[in-house]
N, C-alpha and C positions, 0 to 999 in steps of 0.2 A: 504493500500500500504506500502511496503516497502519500507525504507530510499534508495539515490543512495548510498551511502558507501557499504551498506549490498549486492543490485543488482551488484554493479562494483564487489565484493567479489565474489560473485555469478557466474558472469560472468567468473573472471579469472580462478577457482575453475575447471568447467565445461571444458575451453581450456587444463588446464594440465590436467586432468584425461580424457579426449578425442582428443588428437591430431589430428587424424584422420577431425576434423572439420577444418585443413587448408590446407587437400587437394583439395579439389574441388573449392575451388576457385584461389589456386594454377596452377591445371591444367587449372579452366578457364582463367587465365592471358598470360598461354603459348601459348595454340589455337588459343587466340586472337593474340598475337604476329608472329604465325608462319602463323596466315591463315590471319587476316583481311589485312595485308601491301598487301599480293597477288593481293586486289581489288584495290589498288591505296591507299597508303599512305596518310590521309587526306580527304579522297575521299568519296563520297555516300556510294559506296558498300563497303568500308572498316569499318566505321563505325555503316550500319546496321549490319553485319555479327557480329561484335562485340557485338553490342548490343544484338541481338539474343542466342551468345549465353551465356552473361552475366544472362540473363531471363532463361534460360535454367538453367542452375548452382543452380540460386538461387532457382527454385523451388524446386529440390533437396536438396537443401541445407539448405533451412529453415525447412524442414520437419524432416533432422538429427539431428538440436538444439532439436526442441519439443522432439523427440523419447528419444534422450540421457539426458534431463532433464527429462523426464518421469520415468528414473532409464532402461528404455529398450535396445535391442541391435540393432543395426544401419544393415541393410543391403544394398547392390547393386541394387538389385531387387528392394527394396520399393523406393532407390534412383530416381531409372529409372522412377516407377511407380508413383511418384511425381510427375514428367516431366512432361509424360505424360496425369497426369491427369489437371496440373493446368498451360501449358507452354501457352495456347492461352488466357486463363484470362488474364496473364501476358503481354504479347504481347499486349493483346485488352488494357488495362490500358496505358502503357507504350506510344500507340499511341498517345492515345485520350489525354494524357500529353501534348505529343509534339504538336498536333493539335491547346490546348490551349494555348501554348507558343506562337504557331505562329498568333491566333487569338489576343493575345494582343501585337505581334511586329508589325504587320502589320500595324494597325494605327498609332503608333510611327514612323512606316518607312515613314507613307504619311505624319505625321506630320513635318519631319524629309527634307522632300523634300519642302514641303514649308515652312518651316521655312529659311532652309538656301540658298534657291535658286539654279540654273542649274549654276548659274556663281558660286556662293560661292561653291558648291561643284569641279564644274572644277577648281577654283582655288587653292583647299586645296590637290586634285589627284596629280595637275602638281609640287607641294611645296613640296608632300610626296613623290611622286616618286623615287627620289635620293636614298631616306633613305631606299625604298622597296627594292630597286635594288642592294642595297651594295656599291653603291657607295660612299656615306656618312656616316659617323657616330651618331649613334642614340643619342649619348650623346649629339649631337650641335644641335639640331632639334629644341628645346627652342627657339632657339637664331638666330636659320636659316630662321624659320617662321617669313611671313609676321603681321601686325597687324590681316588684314582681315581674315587669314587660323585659324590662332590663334581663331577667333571668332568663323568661322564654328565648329572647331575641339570642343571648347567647350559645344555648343551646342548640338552635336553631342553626344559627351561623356554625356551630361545633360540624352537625351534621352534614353539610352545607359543603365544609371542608373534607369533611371528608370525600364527599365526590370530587369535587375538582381534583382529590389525591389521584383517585382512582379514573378520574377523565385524563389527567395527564400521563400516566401509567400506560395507558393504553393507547396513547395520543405517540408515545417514546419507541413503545414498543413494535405499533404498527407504521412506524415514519416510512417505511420503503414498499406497503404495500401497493399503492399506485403505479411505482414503477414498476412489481413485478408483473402485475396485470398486462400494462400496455406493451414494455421493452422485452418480456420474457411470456408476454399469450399465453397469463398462468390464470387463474379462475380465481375468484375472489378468495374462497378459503385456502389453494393453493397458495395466493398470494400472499395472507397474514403469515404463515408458516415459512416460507422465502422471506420475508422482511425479518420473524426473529432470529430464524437462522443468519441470517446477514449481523443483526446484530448482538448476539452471543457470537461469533469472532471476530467482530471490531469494536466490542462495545468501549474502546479506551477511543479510539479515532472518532464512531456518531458522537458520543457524549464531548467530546473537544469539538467539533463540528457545530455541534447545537449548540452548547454554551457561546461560542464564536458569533453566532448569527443571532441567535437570538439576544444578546448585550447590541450586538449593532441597531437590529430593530427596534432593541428600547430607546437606544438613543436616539435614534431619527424619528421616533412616535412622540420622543418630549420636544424635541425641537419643533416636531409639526403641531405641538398641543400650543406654542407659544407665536406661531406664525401669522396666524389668524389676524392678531392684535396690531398686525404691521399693514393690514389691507388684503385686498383680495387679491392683486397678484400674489402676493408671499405667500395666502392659505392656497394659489393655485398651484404655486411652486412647492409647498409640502406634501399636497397632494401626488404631483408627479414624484417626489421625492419616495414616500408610501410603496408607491408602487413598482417603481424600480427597484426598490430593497430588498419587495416580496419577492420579486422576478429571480430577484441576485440567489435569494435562498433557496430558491427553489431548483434554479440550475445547478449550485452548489451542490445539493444535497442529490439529485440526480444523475450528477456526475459523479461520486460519492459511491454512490450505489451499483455504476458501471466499471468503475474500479473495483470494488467490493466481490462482484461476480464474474469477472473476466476470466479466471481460472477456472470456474464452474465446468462439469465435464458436461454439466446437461443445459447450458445455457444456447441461445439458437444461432447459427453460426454468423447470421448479418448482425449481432450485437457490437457494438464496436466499442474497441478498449482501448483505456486512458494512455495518453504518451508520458512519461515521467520530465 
C-alpha cells in the first residue's frame, strides 16, 4: 500500500487533470435541490427522491474515477451504462442500511420509553414546547428546565448517543461498500463483506485516511459556517468550497480502495491499479 500523502497527491492530481469529475455530483446537488423540496421539505418523499438519486450519480460516478485513473476516456454512455447496471445493488444496500439502523433504534426507543416514563416524557414535551414554537429563546432553555425534564432530556440524549455510536460503527465499517458494488459487480451483501474484509487489512491506513479527511472537512464546514457573514459571493464561494472537498474524499477514498484490492486474485481484470 501506498502512504496517505502519496494517495491524497494522487487524489488531487487526478481532480485537476479531470475536472469533469465535479460534474455529476454537481448536477446531483441541483436535482436534488430543485426536485426533492417539491415532495415536502423534510418530508419522506423528499428525502427518498434524494437519496435515489444521490445512488444514481454515484454509480456513475464511481465508475468515471476507475476509467480516468485507468489513463482511459470517460464517456456519457458508459456513465449511463453504470447506472444502469449497478443503481439496484445500490438501492438494495443503501436499504438494508437503513433497515439496520432502524433494527438497532428500535430497542433504544422501547428502552427509551421505559426508562423515562409517559409522565417524564409529557413533562419534558410540555417544558420544550415554548422553545419548539419560537416563542422562547433557545439560549435560556438550560435554565428554563425543570430538574425532572433536565433528567428525561439527559437520558434521552444518553440513548441518543448511543446510536450515533452505532450509526458511525457501521458508517466505518461499511466505507468501501459502494465501491465494491460498482468497480468489483459484487451485490450488495457481497459488497458489505468486501468492504470489511478490505478493512480488517488496512485498518491502520482507512483509519489515517478518515481521520485525514475528515479534520479537512471540519475545517472547511467552519470556514463555510463563517462565510455567509461576508455576502453572498463568499457563502457562494463556501459552497463550491463544500463540495469540492466532498468530491476530494470521495476520490480519495476510492482510490484507496483500488489500491486496497489490486492484489485481489478475484478482482475483475479491467480494474485498474494504483501507480506508486
Amino acid at each position: 500500500m501506498i502512504s496517505v500523502k502519496q494517495l491524497l497527491r494522487q487524489s488531487m492530481a487526478l481532480l485537476r487533470a479531470h475536472p469533469i469529475l465535479l460534474v455529476p455530483p454537481l448536477l446531483a446537488d441541483s436535482l436534488i435541490a430543485m426536485l426533492a423540496p417539491g415532495r415536502g421539505p423534510g418530508g419522506l418523499g423528499g428525502m427518498i427522491l434524494a437519496a435515489l438519486i444521490q445512488l444514481a450519480v454515484t454509480a456513475g460516478w464511481l465508475s468515471m474515477v476507475a476509467t480516468l485513473h485507468g489513463g482511459e476516456q470517460v464517456t456519457w454512455d458508459g456513465f449511463v451504462t453504470s447506472i444502469g447496471r449497478h443503481f439496484w445493488s445500490l438501492v438494495g444496500g443503501a436499504f438494508n442500511q437503513v433497515l439496520a439502523l432502524l433494527a438497532l433504534g428500535f430497542p433504544l426507543l422501547l428502552l427509551g420509553a421505559l426508562w423515562v416514563g409517559q409522565s417524564g416524557a409529557t413533562r419534558l414535551e410540555s417544558e420544550l414546547r415554548p422553545f419548539l414554537d419560537g416563542k422562547a429563546e433557545i439560549a435560556g432553555m438550560a435554565a428554563a428546565l425543570s430538574p425532572e425534564a433536565m433528567r428525561v432530556a439527559s437520558q434521552l440524549t444518553f440513548l441518543g448517543l448511543i446510536w450515533l455510536v452505532g450509526f458511525a460503527l457501521m458508517s466505518f465499517a461499511l466505507i468501501f461498500w459502494q465501491q465494491g458494488v460498482v468497480l468489483r459487480h459484487l451485490g450488495w451483501l457481497q459488497s458489505w463483506k468486501d468492504s470489511l474484509d478490505v478493512l480488517k487489512r488496512h485498518f491502520k491506513g482507512t483509519l489515517a485516511l478518515l481521520t485525514v479527511l475528515s479534520l479537512g472537512q471540519g475545517l472547511v464546514i467552519g470556514l463555510a459556517l463563517l462565510m455567509p457573514r461576508f455576502g453572498i459571493l463568499a457563502a457562494a464561494l463556501a459552497a463550491m468550497a463544500l463540495l469540492v472537498v466532498r468530491i476530494f474524499a470521495s476520490v480519495a477514498t476510492t482510490l484507496f480502495y483500488l489500491e486496497a484490492v489490486k492484489t485481489s486474485d478475484d478482482r475483475p481484470p479491467s480494474l485498474p491499479a494504483l501507480q506508486p
